[in-house]
N, C-alpha and C positions, 0 to 999 in steps of 0.2 A: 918448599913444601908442596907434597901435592892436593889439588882441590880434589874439596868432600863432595863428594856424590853419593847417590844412594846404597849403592856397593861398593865394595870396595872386593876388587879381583879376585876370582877363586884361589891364582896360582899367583904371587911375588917370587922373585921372576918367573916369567914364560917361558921355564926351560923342563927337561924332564925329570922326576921326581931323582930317581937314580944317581943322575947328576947334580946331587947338592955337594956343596960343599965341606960343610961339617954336617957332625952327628944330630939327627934329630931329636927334638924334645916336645914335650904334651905339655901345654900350659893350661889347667883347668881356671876359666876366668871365673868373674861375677856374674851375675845374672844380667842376660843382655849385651855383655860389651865386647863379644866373640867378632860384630865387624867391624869397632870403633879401633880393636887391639889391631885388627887386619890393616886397618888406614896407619894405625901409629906404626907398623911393621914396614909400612911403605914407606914412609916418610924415614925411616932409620935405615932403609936399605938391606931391614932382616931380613930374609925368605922362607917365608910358608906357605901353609894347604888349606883351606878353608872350603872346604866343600860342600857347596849350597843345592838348593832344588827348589823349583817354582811351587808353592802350594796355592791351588784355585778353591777355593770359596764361595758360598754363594750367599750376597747381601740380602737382607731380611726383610726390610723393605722395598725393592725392587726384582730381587732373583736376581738379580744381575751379577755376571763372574769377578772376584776381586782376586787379582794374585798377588802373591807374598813372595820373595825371595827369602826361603830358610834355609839356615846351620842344619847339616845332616846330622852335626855330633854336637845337640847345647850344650854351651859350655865347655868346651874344648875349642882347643887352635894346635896344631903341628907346625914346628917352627926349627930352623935351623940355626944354631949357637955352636963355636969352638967350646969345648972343655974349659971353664972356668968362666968364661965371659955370658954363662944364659940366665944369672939371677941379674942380670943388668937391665931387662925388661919390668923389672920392679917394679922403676920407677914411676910407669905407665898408672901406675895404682888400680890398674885393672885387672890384678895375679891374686888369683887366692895358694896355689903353689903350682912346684913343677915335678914333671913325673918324666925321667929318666927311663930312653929307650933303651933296654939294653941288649937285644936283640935288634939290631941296625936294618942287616937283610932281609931278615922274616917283615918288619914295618912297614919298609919301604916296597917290597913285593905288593900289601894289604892296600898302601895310599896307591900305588900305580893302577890296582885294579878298580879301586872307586874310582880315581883320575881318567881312566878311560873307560869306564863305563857312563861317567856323567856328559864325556866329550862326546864319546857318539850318538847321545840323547836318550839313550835308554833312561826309563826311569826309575829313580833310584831313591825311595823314601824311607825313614826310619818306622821300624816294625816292632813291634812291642807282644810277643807268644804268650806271655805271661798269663796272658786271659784264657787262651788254650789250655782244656783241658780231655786227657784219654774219655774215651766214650760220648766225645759230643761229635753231632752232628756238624760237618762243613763241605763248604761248598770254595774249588779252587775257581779263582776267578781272573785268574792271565795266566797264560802261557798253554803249551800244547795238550794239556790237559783244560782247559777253560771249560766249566757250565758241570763237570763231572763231580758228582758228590758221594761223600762218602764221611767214616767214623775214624776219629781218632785213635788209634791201637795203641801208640807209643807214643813216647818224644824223646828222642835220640838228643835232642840239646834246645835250644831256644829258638834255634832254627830250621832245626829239620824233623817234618813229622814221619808218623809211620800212619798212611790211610787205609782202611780196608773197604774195598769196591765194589759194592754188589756185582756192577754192569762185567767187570773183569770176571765174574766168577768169582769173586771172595779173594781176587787177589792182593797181597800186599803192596803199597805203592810207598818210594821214598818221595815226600815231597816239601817242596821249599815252604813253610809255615808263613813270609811274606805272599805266598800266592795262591792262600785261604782265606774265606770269610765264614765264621760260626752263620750259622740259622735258626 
């Protein structure tokens, strides 16, 4: 058995995603138990993806920074099972169900780019657009556009907006909706 520590490894095994061996499978757990299911995956010799990110904080009485190691995806774990043998995780009592990849290649392309987007430290946190709405005011605050402000014209999906920018002349901008902040 291996010892519990506070995390429990992004990647069981430390090889690359591509390289699994069987087909992959989405286990939506319970609430919370996305690293304890990770520890039980080690300990059974499953392989999966667990992809985390440090969230800093700041304590309330002191100000002082507190970080958290979080689940990019709550509630989810990516995990590798032959055909017939992935409801064997059951037993863990930690599966509320399981959701069948059935596009293999397309998935695995999707984990490879989070998987190396998190290895070379870029930061990578769960983003929620929902609150975006056309005609409001924002302001992009990273990447090569940073400090430029502008209106929401579109929203092409949950992810990508449509800006229009005084400073451009009125021009239209595609931009990544995690790298806005409403004003």
């Amino acid at each position: 058995m291996i010892p519990l520590s506070k995390n429990p490894p992004p990647r069981f095994p430390g090889r690359p995603i591509h390289d699994a061996e069987a087909p992959w499978w989405v286990a939506k757990v319970k609430p919370r138990q996305e690293k304890a299911l990770a520890f039980d995956f080690v300990n059974r010799h499953i392989e999966y993806y667990l992809p985390m990110y440090t969230k800093v904080t700041r304590r309330r009485d002191n100000n002082k920074p507190r970080k958290s190691i979080i689940c990019l995806f709550p509630g989810y774990i990516s995990f590798c099972a032959p055909k017939g043998t992935e409801r064997s995780i059951f037993s863990t009592n930690r599966i509320v169900r399981l959701v069948e990849v059935r596009n293999q290649t397309h998935f695995k392309k999707q984990l490879e780019l989070v998987y190396h987007t998190l290895e070379l430290g870029i930061p990578l946190e769960p983003f929620d657009a929902s609150n975006l709405k056309p005609g409001e005011l924002v302001e992009v605050v990273s990447g090569p556009m940073r400090g430029i402000r502008g209106t929401i014209q579109r929203m092409l999906s949950t992810h990508k907006l449509i800006l229009s920018v005084d400073i451009l002349g009125m021009a239209a901008v595609n931009v990544d909706a995690s790298l806005v902040k409403a004003l």
